[in-house]
C-alpha positions as a Markdown table, in Angstrom:
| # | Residue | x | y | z |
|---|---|---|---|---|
| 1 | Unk | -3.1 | -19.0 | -24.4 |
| 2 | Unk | -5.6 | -16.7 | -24.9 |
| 3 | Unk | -6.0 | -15.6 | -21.5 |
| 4 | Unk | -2.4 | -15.0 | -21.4 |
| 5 | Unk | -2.4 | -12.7 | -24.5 |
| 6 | Unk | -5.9 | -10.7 | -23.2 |
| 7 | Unk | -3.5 | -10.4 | -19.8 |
| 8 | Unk | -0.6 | -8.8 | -22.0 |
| 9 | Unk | -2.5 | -6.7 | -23.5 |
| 10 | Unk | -4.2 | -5.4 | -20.5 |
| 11 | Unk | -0.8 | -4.6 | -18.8 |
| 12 | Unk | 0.5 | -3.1 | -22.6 |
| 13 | Unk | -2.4 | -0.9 | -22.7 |
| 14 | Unk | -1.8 | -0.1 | -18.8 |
| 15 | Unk | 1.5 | 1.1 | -20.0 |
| 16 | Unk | 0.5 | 3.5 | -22.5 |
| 17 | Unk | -2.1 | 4.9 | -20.2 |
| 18 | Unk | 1.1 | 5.4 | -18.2 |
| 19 | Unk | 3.4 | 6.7 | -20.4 |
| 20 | Unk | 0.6 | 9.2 | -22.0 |
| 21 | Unk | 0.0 | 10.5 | -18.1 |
| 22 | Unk | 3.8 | 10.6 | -17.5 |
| 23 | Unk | 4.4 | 12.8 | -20.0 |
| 24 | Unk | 1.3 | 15.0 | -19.5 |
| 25 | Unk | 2.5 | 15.4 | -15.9 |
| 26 | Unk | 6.0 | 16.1 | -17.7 |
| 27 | Unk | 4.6 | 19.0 | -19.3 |
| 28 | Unk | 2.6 | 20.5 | -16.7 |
| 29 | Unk | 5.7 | 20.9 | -14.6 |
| 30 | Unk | 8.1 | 21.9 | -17.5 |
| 31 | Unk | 5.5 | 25.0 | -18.1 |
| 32 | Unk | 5.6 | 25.3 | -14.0 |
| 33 | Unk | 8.9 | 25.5 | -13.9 |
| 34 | Unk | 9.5 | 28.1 | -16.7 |
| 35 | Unk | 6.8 | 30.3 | -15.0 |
| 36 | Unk | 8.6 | 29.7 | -11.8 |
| 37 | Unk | 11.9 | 30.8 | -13.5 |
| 38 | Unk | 10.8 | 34.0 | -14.6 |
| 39 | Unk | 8.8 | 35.1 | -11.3 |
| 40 | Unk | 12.1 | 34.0 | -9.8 |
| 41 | Unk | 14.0 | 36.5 | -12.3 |
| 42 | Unk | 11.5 | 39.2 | -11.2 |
| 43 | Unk | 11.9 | 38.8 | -7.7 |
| 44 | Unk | 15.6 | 39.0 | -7.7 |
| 45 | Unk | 15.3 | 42.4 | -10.6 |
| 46 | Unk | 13.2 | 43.3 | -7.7 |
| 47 | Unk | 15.5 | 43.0 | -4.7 |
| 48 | Unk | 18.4 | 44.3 | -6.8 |
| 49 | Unk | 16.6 | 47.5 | -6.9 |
| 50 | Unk | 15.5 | 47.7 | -3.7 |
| 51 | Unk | 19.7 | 47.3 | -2.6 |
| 52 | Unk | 20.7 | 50.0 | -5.2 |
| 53 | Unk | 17.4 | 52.4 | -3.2 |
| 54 | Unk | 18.7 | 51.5 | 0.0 |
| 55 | Unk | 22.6 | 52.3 | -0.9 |
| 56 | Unk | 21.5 | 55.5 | -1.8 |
| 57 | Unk | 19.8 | 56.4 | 0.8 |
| 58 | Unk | 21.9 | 55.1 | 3.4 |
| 59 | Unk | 25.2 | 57.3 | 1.2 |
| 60 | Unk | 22.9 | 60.1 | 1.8 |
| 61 | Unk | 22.8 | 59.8 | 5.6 |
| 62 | Unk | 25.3 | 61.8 | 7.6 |
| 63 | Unk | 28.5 | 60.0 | 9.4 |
| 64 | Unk | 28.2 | 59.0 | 12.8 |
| 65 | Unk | 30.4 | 61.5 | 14.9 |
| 66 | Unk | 31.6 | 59.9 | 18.5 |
């Protein structure tokens, strides 16, 4: 009986080292994400701006005359 509970309790406490690592990991990637999110956000401000530049200067070029 006893090595039975010392077994439980070994595989509970197993658990809870689990769990507590699980949910670290959880919120490591959470802040990952949300960092990713926003360099994401940049990037596509970015490339908007770049479109509007290049529409611009491409309405500045003369038409093509055949």
């Amino acid at each position: 009986m006893d090595a039975e509970l010392r077994s439980l309790e070994d595989k509970v406490s197993q658990f809870v080292a689990l769990c507590h690592r699980l949910r670290a990991d959880n919120h490591q990637l959470r802040q990952q994400l949300v960092l990713t999110q926003s360099e994401n956000k940049q990037l596509s401000e970015k490339i908007g701006g770049a479109k509007t530049r290049l529409e611009s200067l491409l309405a500045l070029l003369p038409d093509e005359e055949t």
